[in-house]
GUDRENNU-537417 format. One record per residue: x, z, y of N, C-alpha, C, CB in turn; residue in one letter; residue number from 1. Coordinates in nm, 3 decimals, decimal comma. Each point is the difference from the previous one (the first is absolute). Glycine has a CB too. Layout:
! GUDRENNU-537417
n_c1_n_c3_n_c2_ca_c1_ca_c3_ca_c2_c_c1_c_c3_c_c2_cb_c1_cb_c3_cb_c2_code_pos
X_Z_Y_X_Z_Y_X_Z_Y_X_Z_Y_A_NUM
...
END
This chain:
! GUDRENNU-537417
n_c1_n_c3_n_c2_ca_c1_ca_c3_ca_c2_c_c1_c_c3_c_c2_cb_c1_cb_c3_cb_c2_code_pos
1,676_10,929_-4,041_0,018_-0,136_0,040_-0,019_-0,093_-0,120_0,157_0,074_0,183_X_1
-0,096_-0,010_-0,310_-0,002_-0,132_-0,128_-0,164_0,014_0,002_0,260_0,025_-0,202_X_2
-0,334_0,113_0,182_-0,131_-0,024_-0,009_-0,071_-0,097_0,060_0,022_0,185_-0,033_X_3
0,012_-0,214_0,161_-0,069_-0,053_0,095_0,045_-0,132_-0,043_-0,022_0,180_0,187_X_4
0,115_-0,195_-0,200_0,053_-0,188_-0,024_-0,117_-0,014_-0,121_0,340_-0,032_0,041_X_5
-0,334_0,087_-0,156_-0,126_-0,015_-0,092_-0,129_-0,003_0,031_0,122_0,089_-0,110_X_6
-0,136_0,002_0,163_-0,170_-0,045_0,073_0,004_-0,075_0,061_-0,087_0,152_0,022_X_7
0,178_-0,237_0,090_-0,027_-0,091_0,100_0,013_-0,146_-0,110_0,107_0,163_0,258_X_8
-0,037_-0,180_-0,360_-0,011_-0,109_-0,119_-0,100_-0,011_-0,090_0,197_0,018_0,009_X_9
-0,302_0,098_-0,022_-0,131_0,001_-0,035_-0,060_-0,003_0,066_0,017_0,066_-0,119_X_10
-0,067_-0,125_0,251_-0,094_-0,026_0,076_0,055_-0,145_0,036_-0,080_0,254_0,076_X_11
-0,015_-0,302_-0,044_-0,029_-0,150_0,044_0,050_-0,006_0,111_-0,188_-0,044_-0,100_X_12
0,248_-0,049_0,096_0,087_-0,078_0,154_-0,082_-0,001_0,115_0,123_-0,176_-0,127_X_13
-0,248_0,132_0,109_-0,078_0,003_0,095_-0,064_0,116_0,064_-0,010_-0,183_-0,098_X_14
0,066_0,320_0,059_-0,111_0,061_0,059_0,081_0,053_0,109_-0,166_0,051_-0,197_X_15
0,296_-0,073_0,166_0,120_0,014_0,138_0,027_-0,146_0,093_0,152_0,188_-0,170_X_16
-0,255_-0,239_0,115_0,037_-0,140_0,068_0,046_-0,093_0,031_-0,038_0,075_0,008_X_17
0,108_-0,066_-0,121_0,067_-0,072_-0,081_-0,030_-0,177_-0,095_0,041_0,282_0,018_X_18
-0,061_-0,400_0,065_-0,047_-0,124_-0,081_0,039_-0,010_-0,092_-0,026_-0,099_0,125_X_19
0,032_0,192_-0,277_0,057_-0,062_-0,120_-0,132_0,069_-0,134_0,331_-0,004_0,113_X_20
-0,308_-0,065_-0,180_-0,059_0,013_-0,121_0,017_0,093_-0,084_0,001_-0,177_0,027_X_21
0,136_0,243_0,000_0,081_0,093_-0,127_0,145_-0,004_0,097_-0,127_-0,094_-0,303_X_22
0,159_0,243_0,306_0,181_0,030_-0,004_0,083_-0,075_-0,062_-0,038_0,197_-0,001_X_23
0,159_-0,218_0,085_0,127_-0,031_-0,090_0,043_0,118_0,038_0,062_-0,250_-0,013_X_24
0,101_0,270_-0,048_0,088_0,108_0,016_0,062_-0,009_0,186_0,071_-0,015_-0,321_X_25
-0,077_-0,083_0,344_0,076_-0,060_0,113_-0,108_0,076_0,149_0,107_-0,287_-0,169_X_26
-0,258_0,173_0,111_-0,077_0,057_0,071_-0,025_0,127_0,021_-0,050_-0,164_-0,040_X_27
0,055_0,275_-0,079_-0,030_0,154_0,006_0,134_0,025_0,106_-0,130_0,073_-0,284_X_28
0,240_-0,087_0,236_0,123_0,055_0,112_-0,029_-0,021_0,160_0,179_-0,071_-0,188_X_29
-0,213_-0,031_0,214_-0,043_-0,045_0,128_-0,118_0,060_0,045_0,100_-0,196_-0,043_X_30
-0,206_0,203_-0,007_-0,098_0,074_0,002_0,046_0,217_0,039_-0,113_-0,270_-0,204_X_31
0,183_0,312_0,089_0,054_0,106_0,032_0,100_0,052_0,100_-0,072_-0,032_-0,183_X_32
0,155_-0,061_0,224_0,046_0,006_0,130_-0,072_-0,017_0,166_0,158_-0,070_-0,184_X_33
-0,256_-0,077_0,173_-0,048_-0,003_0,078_-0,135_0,133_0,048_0,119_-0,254_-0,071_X_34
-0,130_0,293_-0,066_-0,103_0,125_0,085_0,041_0,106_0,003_-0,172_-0,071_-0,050_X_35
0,325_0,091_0,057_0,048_0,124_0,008_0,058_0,107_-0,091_-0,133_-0,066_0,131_X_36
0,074_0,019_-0,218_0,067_0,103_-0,202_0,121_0,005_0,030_-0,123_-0,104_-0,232_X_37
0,175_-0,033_0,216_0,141_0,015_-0,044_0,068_-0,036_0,156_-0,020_-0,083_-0,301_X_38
0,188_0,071_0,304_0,028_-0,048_0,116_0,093_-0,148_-0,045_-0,015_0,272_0,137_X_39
0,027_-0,257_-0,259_0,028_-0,132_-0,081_0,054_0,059_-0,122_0,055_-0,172_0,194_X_40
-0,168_0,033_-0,338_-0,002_0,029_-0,076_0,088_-0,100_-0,105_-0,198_0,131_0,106_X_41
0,228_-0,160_-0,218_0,026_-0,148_-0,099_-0,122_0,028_-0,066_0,277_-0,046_-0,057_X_42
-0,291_-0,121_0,030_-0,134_-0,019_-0,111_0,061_0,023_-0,115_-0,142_-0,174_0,104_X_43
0,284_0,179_-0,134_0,013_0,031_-0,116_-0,034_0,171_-0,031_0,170_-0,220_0,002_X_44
-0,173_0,314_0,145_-0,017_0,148_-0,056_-0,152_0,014_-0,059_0,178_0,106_0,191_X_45
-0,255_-0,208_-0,052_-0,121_0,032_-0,056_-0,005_-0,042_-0,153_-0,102_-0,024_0,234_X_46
0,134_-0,129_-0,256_-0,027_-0,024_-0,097_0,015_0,131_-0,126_0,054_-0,244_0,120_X_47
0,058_0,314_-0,145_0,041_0,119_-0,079_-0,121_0,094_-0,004_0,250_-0,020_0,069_X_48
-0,258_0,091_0,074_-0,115_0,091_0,021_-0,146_-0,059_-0,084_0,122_0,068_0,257_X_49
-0,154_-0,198_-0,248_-0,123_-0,061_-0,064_-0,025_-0,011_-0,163_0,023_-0,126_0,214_X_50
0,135_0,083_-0,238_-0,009_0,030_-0,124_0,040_0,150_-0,109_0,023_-0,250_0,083_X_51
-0,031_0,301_-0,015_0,027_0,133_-0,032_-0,134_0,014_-0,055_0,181_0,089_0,172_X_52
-0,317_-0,135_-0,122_-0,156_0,064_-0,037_-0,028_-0,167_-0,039_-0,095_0,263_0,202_X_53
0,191_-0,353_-0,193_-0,085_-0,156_-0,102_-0,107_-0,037_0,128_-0,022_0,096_-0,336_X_54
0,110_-0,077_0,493_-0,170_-0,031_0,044_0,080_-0,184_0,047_-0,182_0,334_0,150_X_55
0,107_-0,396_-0,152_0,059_-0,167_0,064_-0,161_-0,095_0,064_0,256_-0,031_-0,252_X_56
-0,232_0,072_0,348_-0,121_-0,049_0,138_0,031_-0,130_-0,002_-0,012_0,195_0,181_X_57
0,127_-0,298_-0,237_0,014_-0,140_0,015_-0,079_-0,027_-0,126_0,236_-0,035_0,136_X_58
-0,210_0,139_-0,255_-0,053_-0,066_-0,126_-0,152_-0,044_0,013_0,166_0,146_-0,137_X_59
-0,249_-0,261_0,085_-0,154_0,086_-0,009_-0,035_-0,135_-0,114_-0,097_0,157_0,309_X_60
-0,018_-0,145_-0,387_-0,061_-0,044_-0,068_-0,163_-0,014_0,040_0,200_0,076_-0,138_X_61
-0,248_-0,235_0,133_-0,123_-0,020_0,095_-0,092_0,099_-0,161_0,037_-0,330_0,219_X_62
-0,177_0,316_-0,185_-0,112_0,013_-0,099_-0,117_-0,031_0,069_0,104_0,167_-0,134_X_63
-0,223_-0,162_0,117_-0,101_-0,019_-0,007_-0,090_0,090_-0,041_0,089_-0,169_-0,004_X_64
-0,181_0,214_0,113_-0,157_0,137_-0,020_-0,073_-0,094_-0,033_-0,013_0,202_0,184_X_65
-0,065_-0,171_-0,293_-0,107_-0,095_-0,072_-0,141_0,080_0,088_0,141_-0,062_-0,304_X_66
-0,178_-0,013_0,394_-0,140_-0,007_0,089_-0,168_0,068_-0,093_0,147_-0,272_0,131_X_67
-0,093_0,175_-0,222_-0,182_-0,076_-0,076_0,016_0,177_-0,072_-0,018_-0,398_-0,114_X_68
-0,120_0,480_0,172_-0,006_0,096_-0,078_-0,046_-0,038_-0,173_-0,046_0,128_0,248_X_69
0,050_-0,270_-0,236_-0,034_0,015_-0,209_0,109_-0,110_-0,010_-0,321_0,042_-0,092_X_70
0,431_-0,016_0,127_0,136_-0,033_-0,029_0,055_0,023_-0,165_0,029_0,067_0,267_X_71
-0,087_0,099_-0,281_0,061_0,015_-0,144_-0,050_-0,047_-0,102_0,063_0,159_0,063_X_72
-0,239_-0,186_-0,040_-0,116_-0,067_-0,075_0,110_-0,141_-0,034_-0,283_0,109_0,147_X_73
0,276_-0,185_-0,055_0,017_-0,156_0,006_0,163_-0,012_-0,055_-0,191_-0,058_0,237_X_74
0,291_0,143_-0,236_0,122_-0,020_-0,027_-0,013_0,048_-0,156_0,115_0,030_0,259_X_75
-0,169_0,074_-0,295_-0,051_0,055_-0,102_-0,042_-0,112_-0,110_-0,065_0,196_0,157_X_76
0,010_-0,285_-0,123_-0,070_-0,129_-0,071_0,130_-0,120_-0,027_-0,268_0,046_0,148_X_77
0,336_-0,043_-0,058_0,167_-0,121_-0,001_0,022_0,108_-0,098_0,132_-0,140_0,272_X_78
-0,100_0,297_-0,247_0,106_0,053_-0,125_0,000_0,000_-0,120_0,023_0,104_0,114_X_79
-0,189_-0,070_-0,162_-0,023_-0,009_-0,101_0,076_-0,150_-0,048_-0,216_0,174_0,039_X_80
0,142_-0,276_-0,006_0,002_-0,128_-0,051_0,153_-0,024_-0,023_-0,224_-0,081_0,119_X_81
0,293_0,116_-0,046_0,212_0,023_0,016_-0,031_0,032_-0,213_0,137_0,224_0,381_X_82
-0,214_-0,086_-0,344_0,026_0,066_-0,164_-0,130_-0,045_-0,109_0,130_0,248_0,118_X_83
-0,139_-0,376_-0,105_-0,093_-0,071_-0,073_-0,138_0,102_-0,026_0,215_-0,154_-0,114_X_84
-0,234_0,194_0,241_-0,125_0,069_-0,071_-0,129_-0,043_0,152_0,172_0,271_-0,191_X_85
-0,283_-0,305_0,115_-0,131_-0,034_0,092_-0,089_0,072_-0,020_0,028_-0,192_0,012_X_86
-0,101_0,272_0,092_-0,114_0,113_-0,051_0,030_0,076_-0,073_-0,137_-0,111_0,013_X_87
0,247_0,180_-0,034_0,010_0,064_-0,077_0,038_-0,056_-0,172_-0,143_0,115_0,204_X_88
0,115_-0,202_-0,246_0,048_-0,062_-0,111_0,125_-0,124_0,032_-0,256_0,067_-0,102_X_89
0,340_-0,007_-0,036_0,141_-0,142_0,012_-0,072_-0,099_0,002_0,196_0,065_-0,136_X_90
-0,098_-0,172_0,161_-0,016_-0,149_0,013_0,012_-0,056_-0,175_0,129_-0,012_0,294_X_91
-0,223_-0,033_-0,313_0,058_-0,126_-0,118_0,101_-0,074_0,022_-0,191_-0,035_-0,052_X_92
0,259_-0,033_-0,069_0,088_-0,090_-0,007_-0,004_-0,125_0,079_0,009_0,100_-0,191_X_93
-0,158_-0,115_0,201_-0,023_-0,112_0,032_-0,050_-0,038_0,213_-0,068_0,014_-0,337_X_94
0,096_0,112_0,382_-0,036_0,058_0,115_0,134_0,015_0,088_-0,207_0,119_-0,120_X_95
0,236_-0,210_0,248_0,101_0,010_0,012_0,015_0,061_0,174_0,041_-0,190_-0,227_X_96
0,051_0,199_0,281_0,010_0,050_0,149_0,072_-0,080_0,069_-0,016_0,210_-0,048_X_97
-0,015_-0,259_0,175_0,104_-0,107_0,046_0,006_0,056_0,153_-0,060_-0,237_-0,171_X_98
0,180_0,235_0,274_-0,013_0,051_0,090_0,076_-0,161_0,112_-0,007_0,327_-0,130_X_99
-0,058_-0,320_0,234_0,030_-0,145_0,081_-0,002_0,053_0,123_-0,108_-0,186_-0,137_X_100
0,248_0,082_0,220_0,018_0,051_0,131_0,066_-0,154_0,037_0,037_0,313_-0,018_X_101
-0,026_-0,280_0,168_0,060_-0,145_0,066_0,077_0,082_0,079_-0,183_-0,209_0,009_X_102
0,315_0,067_0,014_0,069_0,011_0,106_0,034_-0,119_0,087_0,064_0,174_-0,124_X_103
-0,110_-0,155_0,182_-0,058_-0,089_0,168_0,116_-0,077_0,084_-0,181_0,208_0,051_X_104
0,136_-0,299_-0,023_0,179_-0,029_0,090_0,086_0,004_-0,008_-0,030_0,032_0,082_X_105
0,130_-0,103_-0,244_0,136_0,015_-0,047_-0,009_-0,138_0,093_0,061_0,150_-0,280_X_106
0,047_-0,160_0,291_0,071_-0,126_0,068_0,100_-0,110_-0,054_-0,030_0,159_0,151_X_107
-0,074_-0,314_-0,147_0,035_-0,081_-0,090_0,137_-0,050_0,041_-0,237_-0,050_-0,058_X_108
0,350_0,052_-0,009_0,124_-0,067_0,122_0,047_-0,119_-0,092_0,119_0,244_0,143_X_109
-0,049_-0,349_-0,098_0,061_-0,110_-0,073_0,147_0,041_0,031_-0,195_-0,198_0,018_X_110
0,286_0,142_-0,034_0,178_0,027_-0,002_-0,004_-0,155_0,047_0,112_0,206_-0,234_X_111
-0,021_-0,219_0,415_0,028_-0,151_-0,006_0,072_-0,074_-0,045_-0,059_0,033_0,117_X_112
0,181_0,009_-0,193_0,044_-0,047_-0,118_-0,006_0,091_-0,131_0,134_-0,128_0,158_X_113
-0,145_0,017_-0,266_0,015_0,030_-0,172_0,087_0,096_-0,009_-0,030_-0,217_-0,090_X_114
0,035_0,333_-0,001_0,100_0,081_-0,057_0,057_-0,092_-0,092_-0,104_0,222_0,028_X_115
0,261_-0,165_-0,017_0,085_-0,088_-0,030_0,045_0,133_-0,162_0,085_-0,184_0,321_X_116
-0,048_0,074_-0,399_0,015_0,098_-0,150_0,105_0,015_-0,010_-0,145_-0,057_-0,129_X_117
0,204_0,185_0,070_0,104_0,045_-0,041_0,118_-0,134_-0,051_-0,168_0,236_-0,058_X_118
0,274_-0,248_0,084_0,083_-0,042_-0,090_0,119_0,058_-0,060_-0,091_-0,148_0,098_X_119
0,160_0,094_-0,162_0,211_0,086_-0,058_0,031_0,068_0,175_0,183_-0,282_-0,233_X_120
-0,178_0,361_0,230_0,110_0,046_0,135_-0,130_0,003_0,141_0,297_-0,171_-0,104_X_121
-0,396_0,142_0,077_-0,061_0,033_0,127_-0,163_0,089_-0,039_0,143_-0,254_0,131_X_122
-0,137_0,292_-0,028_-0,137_0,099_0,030_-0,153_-0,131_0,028_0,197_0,254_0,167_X_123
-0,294_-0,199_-0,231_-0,109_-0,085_0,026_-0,022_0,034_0,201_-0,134_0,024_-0,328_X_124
0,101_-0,077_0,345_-0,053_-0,054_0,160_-0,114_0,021_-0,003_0,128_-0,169_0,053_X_125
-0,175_0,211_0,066_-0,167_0,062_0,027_0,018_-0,032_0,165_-0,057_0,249_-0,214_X_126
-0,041_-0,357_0,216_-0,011_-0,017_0,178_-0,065_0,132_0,055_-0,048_-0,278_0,002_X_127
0,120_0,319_0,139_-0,120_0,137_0,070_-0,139_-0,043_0,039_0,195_0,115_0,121_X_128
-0,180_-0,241_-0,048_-0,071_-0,033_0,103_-0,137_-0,054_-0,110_0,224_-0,064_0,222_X_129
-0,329_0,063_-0,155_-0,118_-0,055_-0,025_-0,112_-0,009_0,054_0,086_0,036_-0,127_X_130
-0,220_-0,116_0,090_-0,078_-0,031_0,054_-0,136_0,070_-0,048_0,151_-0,189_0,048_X_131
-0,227_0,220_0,071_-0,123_0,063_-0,059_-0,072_-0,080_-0,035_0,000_0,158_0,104_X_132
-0,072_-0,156_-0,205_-0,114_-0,082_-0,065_-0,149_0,046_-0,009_0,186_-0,066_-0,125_X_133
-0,212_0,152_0,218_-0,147_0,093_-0,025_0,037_0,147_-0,057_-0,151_-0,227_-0,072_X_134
0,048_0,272_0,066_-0,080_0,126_-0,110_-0,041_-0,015_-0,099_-0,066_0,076_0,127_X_135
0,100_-0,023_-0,245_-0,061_0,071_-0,065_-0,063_0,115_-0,029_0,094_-0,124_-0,008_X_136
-0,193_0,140_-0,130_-0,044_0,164_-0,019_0,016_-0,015_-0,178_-0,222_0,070_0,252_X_137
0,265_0,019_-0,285_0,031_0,023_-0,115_-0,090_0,107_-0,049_0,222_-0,082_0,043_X_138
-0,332_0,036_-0,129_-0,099_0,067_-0,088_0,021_0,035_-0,127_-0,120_-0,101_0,118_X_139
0,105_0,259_-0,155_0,073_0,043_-0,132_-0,104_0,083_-0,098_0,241_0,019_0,138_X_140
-0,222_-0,031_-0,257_-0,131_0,090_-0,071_0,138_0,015_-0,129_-0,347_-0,128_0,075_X_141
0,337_0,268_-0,081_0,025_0,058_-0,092_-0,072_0,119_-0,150_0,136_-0,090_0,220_X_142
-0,149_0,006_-0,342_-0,022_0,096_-0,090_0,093_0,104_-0,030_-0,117_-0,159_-0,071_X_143
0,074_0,292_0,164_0,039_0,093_-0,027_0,044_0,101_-0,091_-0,081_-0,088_0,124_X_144
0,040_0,056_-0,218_0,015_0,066_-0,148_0,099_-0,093_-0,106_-0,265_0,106_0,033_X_145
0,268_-0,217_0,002_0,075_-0,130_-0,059_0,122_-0,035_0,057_-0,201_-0,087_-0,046_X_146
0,210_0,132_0,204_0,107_-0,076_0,053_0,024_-0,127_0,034_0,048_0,139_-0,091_X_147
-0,180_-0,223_0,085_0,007_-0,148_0,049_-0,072_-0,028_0,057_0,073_-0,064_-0,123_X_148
0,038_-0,024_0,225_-0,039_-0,073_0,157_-0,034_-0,126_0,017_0,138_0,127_0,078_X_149
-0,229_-0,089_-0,043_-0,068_-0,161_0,096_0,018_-0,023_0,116_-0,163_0,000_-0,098_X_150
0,191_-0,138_0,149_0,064_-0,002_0,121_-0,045_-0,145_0,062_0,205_0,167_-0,082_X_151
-0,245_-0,178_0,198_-0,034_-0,131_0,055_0,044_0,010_0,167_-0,218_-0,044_-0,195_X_152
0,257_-0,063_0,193_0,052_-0,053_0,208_-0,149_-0,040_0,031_0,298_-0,159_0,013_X_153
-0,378_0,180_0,101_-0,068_-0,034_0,080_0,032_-0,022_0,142_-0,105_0,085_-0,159_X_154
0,041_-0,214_0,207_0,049_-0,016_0,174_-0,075_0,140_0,098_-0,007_-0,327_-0,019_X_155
-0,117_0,368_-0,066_-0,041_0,076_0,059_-0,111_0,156_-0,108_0,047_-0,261_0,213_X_156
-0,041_0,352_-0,075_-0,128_0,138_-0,117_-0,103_-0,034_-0,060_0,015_0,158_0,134_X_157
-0,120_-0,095_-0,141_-0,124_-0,007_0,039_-0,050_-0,011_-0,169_0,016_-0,121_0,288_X_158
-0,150_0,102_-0,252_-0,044_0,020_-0,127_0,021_-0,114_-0,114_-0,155_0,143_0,130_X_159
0,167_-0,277_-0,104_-0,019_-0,144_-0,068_0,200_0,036_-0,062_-0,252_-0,225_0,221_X_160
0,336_0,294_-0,116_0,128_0,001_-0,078_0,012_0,118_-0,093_0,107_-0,119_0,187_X_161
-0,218_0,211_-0,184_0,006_0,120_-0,118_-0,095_-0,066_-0,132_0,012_0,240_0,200_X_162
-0,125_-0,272_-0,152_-0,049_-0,104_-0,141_0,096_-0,060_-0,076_-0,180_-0,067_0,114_X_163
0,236_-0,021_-0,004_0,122_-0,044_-0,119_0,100_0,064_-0,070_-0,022_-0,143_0,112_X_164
0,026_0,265_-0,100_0,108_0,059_-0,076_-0,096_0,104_-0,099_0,222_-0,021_0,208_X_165
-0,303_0,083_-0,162_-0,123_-0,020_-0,124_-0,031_-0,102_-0,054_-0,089_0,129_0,082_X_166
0,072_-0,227_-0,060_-0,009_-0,076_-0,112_0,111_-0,015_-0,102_-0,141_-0,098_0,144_X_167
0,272_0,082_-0,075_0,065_-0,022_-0,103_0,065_0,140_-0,092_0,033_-0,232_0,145_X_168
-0,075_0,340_-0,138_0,006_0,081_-0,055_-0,097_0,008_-0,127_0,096_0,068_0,211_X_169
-0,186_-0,093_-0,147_-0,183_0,046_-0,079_0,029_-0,190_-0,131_-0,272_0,167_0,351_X_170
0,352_-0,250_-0,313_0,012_-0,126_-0,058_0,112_0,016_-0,167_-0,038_-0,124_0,308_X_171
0,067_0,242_-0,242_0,157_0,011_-0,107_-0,031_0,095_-0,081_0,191_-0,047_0,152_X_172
-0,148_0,041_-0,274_-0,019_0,082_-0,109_0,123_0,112_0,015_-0,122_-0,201_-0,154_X_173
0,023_0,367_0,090_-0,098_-0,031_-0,071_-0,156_0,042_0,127_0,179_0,055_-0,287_X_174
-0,122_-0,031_0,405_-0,088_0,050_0,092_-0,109_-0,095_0,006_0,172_0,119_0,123_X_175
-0,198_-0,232_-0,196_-0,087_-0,108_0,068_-0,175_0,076_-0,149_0,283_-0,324_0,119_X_176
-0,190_0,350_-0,223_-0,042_0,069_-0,100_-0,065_0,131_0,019_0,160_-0,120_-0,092_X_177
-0,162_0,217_0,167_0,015_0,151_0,035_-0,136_0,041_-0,040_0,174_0,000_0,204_X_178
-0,168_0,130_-0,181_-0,148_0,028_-0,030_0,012_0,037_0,205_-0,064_0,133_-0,366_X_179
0,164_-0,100_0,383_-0,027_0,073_0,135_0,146_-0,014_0,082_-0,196_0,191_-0,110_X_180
0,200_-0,219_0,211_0,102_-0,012_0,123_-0,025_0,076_0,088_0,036_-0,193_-0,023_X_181
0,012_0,279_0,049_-0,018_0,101_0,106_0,160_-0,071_0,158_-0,121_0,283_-0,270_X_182
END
């Protein structure tokens, strides 16, 4: 019977027909009664029995199968550059790596009243309530090897709001200088 409670927590909810994504302890008990195993179980026994072998059907961690059969080619080329190296030869001093990403749709809010400041004997004040003011997208380029961020608000993506944050990267020293920006 413990065997069976283990195998029925390594198989997918669904193939008993079950609408869930992943076991709980609760669900396995119910599950093992309703098809007959047990005649009633606690999720706390199962729970015991499960961890006896470390197995946990609630736990899971997402990932990602990389598709592109020249996945390792093309990731291969970011790693190097991670370890300052291009073609096979390091990077000069003067050769730098910058990596840029956005994030889309933060949400602009106002507070309908002022925060109120600390005084002797009282707590500063922070209104809850507020007002939406639009979208933003927050565009970021980081020198990777340096540790410094560039950062700009745009109303919107696209290419005219990544120019601008190339530009002001490629504008600032000493990157404006480089022999090479990767």
């Amino acid at each position: 019977m413990v065997v069976t409670v283990k195998a029925l927590a390594c198989e997918r909810p669904t193939r008993v027909a079950c609408p869930l994504a992943r076991w709980s302890v609760s669900e396995l008990a119910a599950e093992a009664h309703r098809s007959g195993l047990v005649a009633s179980i606690s999720g706390s026994t199962i729970w015991r029995w499960l961890h006896e072998d470390a197995i946990r059907p609630w736990f899971h961690r997402s990932w990602l199968f990389p598709r592109d059969p020249a996945f390792a080619t093309k990731a291969g080329r970011i790693l190097d550059l991670y370890e300052r190296v291009w073609e096979g030869q390091p990077l000069r001093a003067d050769e730098f790596v910058i990596s840029a990403d956005e994030k889309t749709s933060i949400q602009a809010r106002r507070r309908c009243h002022a925060t109120q400041l600390p005084r002797a004997g009282t707590a500063m004040r922070v209104e809850h309530e507020y007002q939406r003011t639009g979208a933003w997208a927050y565009l970021a380029a980081l020198d990777v090897h340096r540790a410094r961020v560039f950062g700009r608000c745009e109303a919107t993506t696209g290419i005219a709001p990544f120019d601008r944050l190339v530009a002001q990267v490629m504008s600032t020293p000493p990157y404006h200088a480089a022999r090479r920006v990767f």
